[in-house]
C-alpha positions in Angstrom: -113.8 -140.5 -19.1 -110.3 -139.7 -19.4 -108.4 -142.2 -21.6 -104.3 -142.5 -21.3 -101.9 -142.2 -23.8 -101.8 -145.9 -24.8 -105.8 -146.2 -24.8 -105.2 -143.5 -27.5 -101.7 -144.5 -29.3 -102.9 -145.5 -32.6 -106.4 -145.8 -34.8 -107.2 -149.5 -33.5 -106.8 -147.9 -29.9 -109.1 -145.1 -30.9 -111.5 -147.3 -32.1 -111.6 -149.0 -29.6 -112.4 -145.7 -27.8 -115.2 -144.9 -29.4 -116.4 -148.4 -29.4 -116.7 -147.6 -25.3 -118.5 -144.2 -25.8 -120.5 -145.7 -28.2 -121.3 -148.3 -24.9 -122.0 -145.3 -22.7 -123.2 -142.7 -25.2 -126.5 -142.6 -22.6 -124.9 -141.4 -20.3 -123.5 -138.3 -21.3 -119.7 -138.9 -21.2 -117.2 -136.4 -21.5 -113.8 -137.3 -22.8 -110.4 -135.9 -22.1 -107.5 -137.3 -24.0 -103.5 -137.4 -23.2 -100.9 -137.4 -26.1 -100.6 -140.3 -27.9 -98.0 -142.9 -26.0 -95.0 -141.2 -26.5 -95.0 -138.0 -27.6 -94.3 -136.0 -24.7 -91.3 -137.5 -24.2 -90.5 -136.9 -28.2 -91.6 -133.2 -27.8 -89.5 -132.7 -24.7 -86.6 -134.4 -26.9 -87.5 -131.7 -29.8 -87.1 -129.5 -27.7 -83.8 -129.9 -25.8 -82.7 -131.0 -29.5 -83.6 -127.2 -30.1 -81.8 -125.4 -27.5 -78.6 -127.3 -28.4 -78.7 -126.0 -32.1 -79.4 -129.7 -33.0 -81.5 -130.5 -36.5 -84.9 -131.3 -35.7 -86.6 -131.9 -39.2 -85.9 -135.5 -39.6 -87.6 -136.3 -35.4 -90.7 -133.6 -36.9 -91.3 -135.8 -39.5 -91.4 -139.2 -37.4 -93.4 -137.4 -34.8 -96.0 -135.9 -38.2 -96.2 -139.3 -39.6 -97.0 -141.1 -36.3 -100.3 -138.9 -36.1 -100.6 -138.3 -39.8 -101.6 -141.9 -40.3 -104.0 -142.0 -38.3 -105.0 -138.7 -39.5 -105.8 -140.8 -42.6 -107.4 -143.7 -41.0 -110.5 -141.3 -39.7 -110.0 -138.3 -42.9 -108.8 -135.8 -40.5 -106.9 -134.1 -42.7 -106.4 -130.9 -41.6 -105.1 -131.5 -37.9 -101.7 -132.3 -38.6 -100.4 -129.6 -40.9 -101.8 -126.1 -39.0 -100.4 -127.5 -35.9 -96.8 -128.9 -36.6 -96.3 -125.7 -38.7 -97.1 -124.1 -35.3 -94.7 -126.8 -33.9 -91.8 -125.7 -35.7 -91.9 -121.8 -35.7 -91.5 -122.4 -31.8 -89.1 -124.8 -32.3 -86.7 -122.5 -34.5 -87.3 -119.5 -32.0 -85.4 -121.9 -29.4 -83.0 -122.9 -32.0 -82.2 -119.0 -32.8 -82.2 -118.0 -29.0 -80.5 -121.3 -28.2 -82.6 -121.4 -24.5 -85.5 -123.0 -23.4 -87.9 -121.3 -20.6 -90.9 -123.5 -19.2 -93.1 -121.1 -20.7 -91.8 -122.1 -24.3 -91.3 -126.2 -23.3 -95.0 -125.9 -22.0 -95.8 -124.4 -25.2 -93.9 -127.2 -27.0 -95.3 -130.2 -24.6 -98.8 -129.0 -25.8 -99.0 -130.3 -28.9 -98.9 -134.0 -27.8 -102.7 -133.6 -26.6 -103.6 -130.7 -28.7 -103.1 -133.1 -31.8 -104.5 -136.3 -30.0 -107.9 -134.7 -29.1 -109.2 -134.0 -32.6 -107.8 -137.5 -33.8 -110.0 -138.7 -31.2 -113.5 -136.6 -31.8 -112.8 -137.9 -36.0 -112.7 -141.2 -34.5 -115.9 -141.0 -32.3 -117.6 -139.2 -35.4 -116.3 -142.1 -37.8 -118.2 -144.4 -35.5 -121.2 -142.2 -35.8 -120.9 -140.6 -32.5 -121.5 -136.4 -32.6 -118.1 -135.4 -30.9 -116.3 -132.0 -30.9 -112.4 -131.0 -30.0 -111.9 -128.9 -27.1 -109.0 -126.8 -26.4 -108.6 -127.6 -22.4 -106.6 -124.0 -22.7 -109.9 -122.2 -23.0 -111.5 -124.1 -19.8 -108.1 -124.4 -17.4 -107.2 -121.2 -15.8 -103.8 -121.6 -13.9 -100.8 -119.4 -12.5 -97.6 -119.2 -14.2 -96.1 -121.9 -12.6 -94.9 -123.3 -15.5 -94.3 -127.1 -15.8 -96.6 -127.4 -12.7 -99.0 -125.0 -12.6 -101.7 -124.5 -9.9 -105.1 -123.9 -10.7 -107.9 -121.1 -10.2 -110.8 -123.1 -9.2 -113.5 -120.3 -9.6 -112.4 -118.5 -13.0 -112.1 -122.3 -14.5 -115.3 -123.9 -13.4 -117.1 -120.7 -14.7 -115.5 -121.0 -18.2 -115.8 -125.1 -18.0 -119.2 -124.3 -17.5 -119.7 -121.6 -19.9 -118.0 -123.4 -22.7 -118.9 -127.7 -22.0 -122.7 -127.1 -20.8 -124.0 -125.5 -24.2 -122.0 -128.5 -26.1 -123.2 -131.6 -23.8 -127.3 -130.1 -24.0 -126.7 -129.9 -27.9 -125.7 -134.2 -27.3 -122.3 -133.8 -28.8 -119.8 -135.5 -26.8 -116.7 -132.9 -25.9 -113.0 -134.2 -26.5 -110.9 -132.3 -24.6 -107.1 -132.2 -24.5 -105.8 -133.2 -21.0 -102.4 -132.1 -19.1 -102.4 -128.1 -20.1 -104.3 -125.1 -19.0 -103.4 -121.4 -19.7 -102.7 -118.6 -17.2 -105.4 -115.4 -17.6 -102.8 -113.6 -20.1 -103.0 -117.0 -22.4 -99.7 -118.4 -21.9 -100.0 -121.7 -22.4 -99.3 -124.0 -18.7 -99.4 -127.7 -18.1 -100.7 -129.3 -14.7 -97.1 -132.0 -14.6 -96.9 -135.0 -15.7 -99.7 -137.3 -15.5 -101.2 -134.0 -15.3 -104.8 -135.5 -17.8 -106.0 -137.6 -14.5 -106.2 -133.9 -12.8 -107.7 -132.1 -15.8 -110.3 -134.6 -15.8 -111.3 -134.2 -12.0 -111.3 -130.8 -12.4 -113.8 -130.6 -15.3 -116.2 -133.6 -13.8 -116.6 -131.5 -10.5 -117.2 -128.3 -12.3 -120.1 -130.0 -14.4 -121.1 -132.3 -10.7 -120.2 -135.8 -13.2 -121.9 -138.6 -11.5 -118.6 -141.1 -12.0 -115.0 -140.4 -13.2 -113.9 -142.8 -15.6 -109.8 -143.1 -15.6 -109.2 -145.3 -18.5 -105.6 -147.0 -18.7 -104.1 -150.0 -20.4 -104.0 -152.1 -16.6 -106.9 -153.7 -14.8 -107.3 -150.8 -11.9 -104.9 -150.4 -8.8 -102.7 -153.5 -7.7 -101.3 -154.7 -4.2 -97.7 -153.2 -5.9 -96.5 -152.5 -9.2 -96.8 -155.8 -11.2 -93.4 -155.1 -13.0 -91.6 -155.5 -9.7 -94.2 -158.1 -7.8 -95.5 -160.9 -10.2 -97.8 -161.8 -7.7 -99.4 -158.3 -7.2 -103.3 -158.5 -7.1 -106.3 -155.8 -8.2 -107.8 -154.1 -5.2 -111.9 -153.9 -6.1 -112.0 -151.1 -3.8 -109.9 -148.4 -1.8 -110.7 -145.1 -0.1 -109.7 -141.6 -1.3 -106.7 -141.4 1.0 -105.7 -144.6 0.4 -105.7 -143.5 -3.3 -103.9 -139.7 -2.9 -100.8 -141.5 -0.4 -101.0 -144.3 -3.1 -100.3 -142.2 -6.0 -98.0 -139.7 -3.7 -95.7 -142.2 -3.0 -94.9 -144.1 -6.6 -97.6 -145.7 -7.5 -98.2 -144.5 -10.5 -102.2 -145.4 -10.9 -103.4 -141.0 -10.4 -101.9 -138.1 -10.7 -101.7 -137.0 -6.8 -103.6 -133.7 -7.0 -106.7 -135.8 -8.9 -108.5 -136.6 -5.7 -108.7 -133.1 -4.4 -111.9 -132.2 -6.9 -113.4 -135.5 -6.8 -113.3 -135.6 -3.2 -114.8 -131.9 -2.6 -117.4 -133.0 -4.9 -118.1 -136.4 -3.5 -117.5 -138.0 -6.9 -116.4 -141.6 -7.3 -112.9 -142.5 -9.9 -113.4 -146.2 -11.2 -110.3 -147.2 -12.6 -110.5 -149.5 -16.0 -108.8 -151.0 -18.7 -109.0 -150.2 -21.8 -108.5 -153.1 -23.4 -110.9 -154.7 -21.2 -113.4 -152.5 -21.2 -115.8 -155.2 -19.4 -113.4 -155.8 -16.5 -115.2 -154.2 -13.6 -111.5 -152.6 -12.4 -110.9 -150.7 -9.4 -113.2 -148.2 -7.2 -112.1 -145.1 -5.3 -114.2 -143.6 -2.7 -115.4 -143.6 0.5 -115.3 -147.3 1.3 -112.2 -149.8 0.5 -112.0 -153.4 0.5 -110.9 -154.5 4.2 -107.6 -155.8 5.1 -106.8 -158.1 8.1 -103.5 -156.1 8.8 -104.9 -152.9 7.3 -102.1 -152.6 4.6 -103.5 -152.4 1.2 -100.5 -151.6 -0.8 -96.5 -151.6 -1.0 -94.6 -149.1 -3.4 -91.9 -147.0 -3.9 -90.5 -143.8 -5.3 -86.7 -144.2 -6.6 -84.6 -141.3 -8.1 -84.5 -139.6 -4.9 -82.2 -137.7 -2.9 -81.6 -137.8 1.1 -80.1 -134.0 2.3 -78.8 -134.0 5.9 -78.6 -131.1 8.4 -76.9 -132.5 11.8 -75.0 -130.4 14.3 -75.7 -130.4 18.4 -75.9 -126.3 17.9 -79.4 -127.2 16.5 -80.4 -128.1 20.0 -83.4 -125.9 21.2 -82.6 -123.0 18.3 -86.6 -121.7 17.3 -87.1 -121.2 13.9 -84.1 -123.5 12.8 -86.8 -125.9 10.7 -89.0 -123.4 9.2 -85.7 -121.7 7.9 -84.4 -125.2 6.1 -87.9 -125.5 5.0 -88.0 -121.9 3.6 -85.0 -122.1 1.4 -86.8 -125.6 -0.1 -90.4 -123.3 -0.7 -88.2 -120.7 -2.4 -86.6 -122.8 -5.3 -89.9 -124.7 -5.2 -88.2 -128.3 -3.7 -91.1 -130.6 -3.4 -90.0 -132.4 -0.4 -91.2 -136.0 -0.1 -89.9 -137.1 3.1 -89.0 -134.7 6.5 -87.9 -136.4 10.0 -86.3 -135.0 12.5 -84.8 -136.5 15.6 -86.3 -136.0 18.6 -82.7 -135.1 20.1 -83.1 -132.1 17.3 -79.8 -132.5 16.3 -80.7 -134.1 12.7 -83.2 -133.2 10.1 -83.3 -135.3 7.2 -85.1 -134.3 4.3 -85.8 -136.3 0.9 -86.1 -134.8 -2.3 -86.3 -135.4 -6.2 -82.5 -135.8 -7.3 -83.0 -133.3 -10.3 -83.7 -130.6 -7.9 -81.0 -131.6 -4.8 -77.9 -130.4 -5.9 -79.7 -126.5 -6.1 -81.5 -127.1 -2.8 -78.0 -128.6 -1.0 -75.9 -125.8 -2.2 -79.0 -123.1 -1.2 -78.9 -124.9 2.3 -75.4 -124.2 2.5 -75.5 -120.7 1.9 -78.4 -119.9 4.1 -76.6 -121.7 6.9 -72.9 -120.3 6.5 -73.3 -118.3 9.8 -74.0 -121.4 11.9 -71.7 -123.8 10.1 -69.2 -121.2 10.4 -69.9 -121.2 14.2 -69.9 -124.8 14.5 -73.9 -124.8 15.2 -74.1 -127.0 12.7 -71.4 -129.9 11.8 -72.3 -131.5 8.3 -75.0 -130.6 5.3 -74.7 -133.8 3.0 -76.6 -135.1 0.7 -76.8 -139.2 -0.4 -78.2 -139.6 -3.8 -79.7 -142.5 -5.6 -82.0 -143.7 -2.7 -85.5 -144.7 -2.7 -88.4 -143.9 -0.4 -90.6 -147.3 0.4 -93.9 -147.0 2.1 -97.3 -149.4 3.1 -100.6 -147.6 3.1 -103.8 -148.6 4.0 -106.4 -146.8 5.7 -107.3 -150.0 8.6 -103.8 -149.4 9.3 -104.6 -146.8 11.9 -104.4 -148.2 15.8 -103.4 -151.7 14.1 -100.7 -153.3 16.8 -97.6 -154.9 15.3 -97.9 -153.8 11.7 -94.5 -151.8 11.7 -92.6 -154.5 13.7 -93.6 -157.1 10.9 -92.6 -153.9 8.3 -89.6 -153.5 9.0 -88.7 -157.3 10.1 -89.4 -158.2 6.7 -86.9 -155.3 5.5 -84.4 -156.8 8.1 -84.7 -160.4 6.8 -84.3 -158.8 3.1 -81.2 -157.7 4.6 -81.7 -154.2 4.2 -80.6 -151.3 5.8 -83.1 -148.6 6.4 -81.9 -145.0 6.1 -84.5 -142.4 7.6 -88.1 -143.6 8.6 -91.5 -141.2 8.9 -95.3 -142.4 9.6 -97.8 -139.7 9.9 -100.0 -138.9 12.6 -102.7 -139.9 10.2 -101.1 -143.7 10.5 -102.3 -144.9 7.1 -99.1 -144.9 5.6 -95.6 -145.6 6.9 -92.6 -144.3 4.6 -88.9 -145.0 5.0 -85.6 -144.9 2.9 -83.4 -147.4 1.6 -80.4 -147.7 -1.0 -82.3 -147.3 -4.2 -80.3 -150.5 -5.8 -82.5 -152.3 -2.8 -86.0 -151.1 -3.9 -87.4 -153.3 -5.7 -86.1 -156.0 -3.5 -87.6 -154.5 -0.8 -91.1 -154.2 -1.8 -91.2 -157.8 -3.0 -90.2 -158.3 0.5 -93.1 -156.0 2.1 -95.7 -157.4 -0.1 -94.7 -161.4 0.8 -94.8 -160.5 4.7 -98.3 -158.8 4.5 -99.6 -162.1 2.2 -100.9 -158.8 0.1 -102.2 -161.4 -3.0 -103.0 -164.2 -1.4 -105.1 -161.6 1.0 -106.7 -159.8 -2.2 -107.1 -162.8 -4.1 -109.4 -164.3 -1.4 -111.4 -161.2 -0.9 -111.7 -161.0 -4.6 -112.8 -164.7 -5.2 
């Protein structure tokens, strides 16, 4: 079970926790834990606050009382003040060097689930429930990637292994901190954001869990994001891939690398709400609830970044991609989109607009020669555009369904930027202004009849 920072954000949340372990104690669950609801974004804060030689004490003490109470509420005493004294001898070694590495904002980001898990276990013990803390940082063995760091499947499962079976035969339930790992020198690493949905697919294959449990504050995974589509309805059941291209492309149910243990391991996610723990939420496996057009689900990505290579010199030059694709691998550009005209005089690529500014200006270097021999005509980049896509797995061999895509975009009265389907044909992706997003989606979602299609099934 793996419960989200809102399931955990204050006692009555935590009790309402271990009311739900108490439900399944039976079965032997497993818990790992995210920070409470807000914190890494209040750490991240601390720490840019930090670096600029800005006074932290009075945002410590905010951030200290937040868990302090609840520290209280379940006589946990002793949590909060080892920890945030930790807390602030990192944070005054950024003040005094007045830089932040990913190594020390992993470090700082840490504390969020490193305090959250013990206020957990105290509640799951105040309900009578044998439960135990566990540092995720003695079971997760990752690179030094920091900020995103990839993981070493065979040193962690033996340590998971090692460390959870002993605790789990002895009945105790283990409460372990989501999101961070630590490379084999033990610097501390974090998976990325969201990164508790991977930690927890991670451990369940290691220990071959019958069922992962995600545990949110929404019903499972909708049609679209409710926020932007009132009408948006709960899919009972969706595939793996539908899932991983779900959560790839904005829709923020998983975090995308959480299928790739579950899947190896043939273990099923069930998505439910916490605050409904009877609601029977959302399935992902290997079958999906059917669709007559074979769309399941309309999203979107915004903050994005379109970067352009066009120039007729491109025409027939071998090697030309892998080279714009090389100078993205070496600053470690996750690109989100690629398409390439067939004419091969274009290649559009999509990126996250924190990181496309460095990537444009790396493009530009690596390509001097051919810009300077007229190879190659523009390198632009458009920012504050939005990548839109459809996925579901019936899609595939389905006649029509990208005519009545991008008819509905049309009759939104939107103009569509760069467009890319893969070969796979369960999603189609394309760009748009990001102003027109939301509008879009709406759009996508009435032309596919995605809730009154869902509600049906569901009824």
């Amino acid at each position: 079970m793996k419960f989200g920072g809102s399931s955990v954000g204050t006692a009555d949340a935590m009790s309402k926790v271990a009311n739900i372990v108490a439900r399944h104690h039976h079965v032997q669950p497993i818990l790992v834990v995210s920070a409470l609801q807000g914190v890494t974004d209040a750490l991240l804060a601390l720490a840019e606050a930090a670096k600029n030689g800005d006074d932290v004490r009075e945002s410590l003490i905010v951030l200290r009382k937040k868990h302090q109470e609840i520290a209280d509420v379940f006589e946990e005493n002793d949590v909060c003040d080892g920890l945030f004294t930790e807390l602030e001898k990192v944070l005054a070694e950024v003040a005094a060097h007045k830089q932040l590495s990913t190594r020390e904002q992993d470090l700082i980001v840490s504390f969020g689930e490193r305090l959250s898990a013990p206020l957990v276990a105290a509640a799951l013990r105040g309900s009578g429930i044998d439960a135990v803390a566990v540092d995720a940082r003695t079971l997760i063995v990752t690179d030094d990637h920091f900020t995103s760091a990839s993981v070493a499947f065979d040193a962690t499962n033996e340590k998971i292994i090692a460390t959870l079976a002993p605790i789990i035969a002895r009945g105790v339930v283990p409460v372990i901190t989501g999101f961070i790992g630590a490379t084999a020198t033990g610097d501390t690493t974090t998976l990325g954001r969201g990164g508790s949905d991977y930690s927890v697919s991670i451990i369940a294959a290691a220990l071959e869990a019958k069922e992962i449990w995600i545990w949110k504050e929404v019903d499972g995974i909708m049609t679209a994001d409710p926020r932007v589509v009132a009408e948006a309805a709960l899919l009972s059941a969706i595939s793996y891939d539908e899932a991983a291209e779900m959560s790839y492309f904005g829709a923020k149910v998983l975090h995308p690398k959480t299928m790739i243990p579950a899947v190896s391991a043939g273990i099923p996610i069930r998505m439910r709400n916490t605050f409904k723990p009877d609601a029977p939420g959302t399935v992902i496996g290997t079958r999906a609830t059917p669709s007559p057009f074979g769309v399941k689900v309309t999203t979107a990505i915004k903050k994005l970044s379109m970067v352009t290579v066009e120039g007729k010199g491109m025409i027939g030059m071998a090697g030309f991609a892998a080279r714009v694709l090389a100078v993205a691998g070496k600053l470690r550009v996750n690109i989100v989109m690629f398409s390439q005209s067939s004419s091969e005089q274009n290649i559009c690529l999509v990126v996250e607009s924190a990181g496309s500014r460095a990537f444009t200006q790396a493009l530009e270097q690596e390509l001097s020669l051919e810009v300077g021999m007229q190879l190659i005509d523009h390198i632009t980049e458009q920012d504050d555009v939005a990548a839109v896509a459809i996925v579901g797995e019936e899609m595939r061999g389905k006649i029509g369904v990208a005519g009545k895509l991008f008819t509905a975009v049309a009759d939104a009265g939107v103009n569509v930027l760069a467009i890319a389907q893969g070969s796979s044909e369960r999603n189609i992706s394309f760009i748009v202004h990001g102003a027109d997003a939301d509008r879009v989606v709406r759009a996508v979602h009435a032309a596919f009849r995605l809730h009154e299609l869902f509600h049906k099934i569901q009824v």
